[in-house]
C-alpha positions in Angstrom: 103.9 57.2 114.1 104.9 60.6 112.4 103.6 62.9 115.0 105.4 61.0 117.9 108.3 60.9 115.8 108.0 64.8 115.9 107.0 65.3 119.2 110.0 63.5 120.4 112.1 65.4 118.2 110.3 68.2 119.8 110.9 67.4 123.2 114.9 66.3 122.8 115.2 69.8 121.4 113.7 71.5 124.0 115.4 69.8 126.8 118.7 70.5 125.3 117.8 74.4 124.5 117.1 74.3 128.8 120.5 72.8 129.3 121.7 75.7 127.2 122.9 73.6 124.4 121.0 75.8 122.0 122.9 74.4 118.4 122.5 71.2 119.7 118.9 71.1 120.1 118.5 73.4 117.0 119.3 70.5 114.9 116.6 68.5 117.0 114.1 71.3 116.2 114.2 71.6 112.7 114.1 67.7 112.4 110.4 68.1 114.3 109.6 71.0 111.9 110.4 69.5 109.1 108.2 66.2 109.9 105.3 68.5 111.2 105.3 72.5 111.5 103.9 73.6 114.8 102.5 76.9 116.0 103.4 76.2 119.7 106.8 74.9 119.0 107.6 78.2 117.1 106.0 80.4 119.6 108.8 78.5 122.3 111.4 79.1 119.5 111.1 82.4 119.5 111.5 83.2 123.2 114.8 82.1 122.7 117.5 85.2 121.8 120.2 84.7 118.8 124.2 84.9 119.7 127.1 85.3 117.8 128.0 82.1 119.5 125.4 80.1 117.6 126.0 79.4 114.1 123.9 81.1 111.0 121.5 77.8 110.7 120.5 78.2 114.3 120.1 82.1 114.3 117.7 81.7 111.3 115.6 79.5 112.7 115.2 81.5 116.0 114.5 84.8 113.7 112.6 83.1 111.6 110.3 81.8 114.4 110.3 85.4 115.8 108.9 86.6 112.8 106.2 84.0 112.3 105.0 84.7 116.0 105.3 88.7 115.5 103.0 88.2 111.8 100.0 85.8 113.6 100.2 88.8 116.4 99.7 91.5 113.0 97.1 89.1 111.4 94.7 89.4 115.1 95.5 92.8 114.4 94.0 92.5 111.1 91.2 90.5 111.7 90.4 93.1 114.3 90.6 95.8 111.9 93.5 97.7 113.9 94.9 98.0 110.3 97.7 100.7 111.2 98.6 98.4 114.5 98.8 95.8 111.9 101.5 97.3 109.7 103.7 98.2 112.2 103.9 94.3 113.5 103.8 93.2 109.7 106.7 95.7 109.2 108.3 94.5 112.3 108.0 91.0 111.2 109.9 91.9 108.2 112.8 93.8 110.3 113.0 90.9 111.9 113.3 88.1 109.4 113.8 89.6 105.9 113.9 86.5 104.5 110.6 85.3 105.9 107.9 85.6 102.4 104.5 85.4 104.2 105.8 88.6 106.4 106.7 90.3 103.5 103.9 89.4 101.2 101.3 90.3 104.5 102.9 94.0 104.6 102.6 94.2 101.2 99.2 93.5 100.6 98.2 95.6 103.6 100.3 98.5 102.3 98.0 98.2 98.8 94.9 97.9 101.2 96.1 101.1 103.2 96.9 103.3 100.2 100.4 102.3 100.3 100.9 101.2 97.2 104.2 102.6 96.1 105.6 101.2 98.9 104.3 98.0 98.2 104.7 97.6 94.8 108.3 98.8 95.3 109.3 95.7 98.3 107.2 93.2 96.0 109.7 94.2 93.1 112.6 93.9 95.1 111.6 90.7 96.6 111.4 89.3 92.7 114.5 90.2 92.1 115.9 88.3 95.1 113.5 85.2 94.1 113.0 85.4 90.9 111.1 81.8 90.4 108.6 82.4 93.5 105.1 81.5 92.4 103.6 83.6 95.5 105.7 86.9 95.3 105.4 87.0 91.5 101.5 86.2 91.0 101.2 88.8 94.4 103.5 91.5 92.0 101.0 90.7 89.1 97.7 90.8 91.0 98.6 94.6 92.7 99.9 95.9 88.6 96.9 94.5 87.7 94.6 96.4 90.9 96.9 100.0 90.2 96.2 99.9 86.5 99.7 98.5 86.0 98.7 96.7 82.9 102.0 96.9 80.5 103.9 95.9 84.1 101.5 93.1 85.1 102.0 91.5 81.2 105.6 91.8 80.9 105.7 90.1 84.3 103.5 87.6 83.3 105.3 87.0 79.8 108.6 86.5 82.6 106.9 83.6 84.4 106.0 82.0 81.1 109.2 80.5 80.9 109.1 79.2 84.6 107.2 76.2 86.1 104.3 78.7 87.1 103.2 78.5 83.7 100.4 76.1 83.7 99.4 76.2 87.1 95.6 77.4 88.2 97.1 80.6 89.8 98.7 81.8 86.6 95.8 81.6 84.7 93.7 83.3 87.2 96.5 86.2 87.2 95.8 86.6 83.7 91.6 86.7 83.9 92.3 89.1 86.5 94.1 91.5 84.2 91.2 91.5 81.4 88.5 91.6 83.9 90.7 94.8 85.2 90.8 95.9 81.8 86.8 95.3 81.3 87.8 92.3 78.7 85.0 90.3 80.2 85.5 87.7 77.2 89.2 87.2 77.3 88.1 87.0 81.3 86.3 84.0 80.9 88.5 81.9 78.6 91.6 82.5 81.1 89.2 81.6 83.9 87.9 78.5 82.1 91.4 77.3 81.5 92.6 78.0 85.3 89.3 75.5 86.4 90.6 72.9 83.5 94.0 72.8 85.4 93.0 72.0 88.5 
C-alpha cells in the first residue's frame, strides 16, 4: 500500500534525523513526500535547524518546510482577518524560503488586498523573470494588471504565455474574460468565458 510505503519512509527518516544522521534521513524524507505530502511531517521538518555541514538538498528541504509551516501560521492569520499580522508571516515565509511560490504568491496577493500593490506587482514581476513558464505566478501577474487597470501590461503578458503550454488551459482563458470584464467588454467577456468552460 502507498501510504504505508510513505509512512515507513516517514518513520526511517525520522529515526535517523534523532540519531542525528540528518542527510541520511533527508533522503528518506523526501522519498515519503514525494509518495504523499504531509502537513505533520513538514511541521517535524521544520523544527529541525540547517548547517553548513548538510548539503544544499537537505538545507532546502528543511527551509522549505519552514516556510510552508510559517505561511499555514499567516493563512490563520488571514482567515482571522489579522491582515497586517498576516503579511509579516507571509513576508517571513518568503525570507525564509525564496524559492517557495505559494509564499510568495500569498504575500503578493495580500499586498494587492492591503493597498500594496506596487509592491506586489513588482515581486510578481521579478518572480516571472526567474520562472518564466509558471502557469500560477504568470496568470497571478495577469489577474493584479488586470485588477490596477494594467491593461497594455496584462495583454503583452498574456500574448508572452501564448507561446507556452498555458495556452489552452481553462485558467488562461479565464485571465483573458477577466481583462474585458475589467475593461466593461461584457461581450468579449462571455466568449473567453465560454471557451475556458469548453476546455475543461
Amino acid at each position: 500500500n502507498i501510504i504505508y510505503r510513505a509512512r515507513y519512509f516517514e518513520l526511517k527518516g525520522m529515526s535517523l534525523a534523532f540519531s542525528g544522521k540528518v542527510e541520511e534521513a533527508s533522503k528518506y524524507l523526501k522519498e515519503s513526500l514525494k509518495i504523499k505530502d504531509s502537513d505533520d511531517l513538514r511541521i517535524r521538518l521544520s523544527s529541525l535547524t540547517t548547517s553548513d555541514k548538510l548539503n544544499k538538498d537537505v538545507n532546502n528541504l528543511i527551509l522549505e518546510s519552514k516556510s510552508m509551516a510559517m505561511l499555514s501560521k499567516a493563512k490563520i492569520q488571514f482567515d482571522n482577518k489579522n491582515y497586517e499580522l498576516a503579511l509579516t508571516q507571509g513576508i517571513r515565509a518568503v525570507d525564509i524560503y525564496p524559492d517557495y511560490i505559494p509564499a510568495q504568491l500569498f504575500t503578493a496577493r495580500l499586498q494587492i488586498r492591503m493597498g500594496l500593490t506596487n509592491e506586489a506587482i513588482k515581486a510578481l514581476e521579478a518572480l516571472v523573470t526567474k520562472y518564466p513558464e509558471s502557469k500560477d505566478i504568470n496568470l497571478a501577474l495577469i489577474e493584479t494588471y488586470s485588477d490596477t487597470y494594467k491593461f497594455n501590461d496584462a495583454r503583452n503578458r498574456i500574448q508572452i504565455i501564448s507561446g507556452t503550454d498555458i495556452k489552452g488551459t481553462p485558467e488562461f482563458f479565464k485571465a483573458y474574460a477577466k481583462l474585458y470584464i475589467k475593461q466593461n467588454d461584457n461581450l468579449q467577456a462571455i466568449g473567453w468565458l465560454r471557451q475556458a468552460i469548453n476546455a475543461n
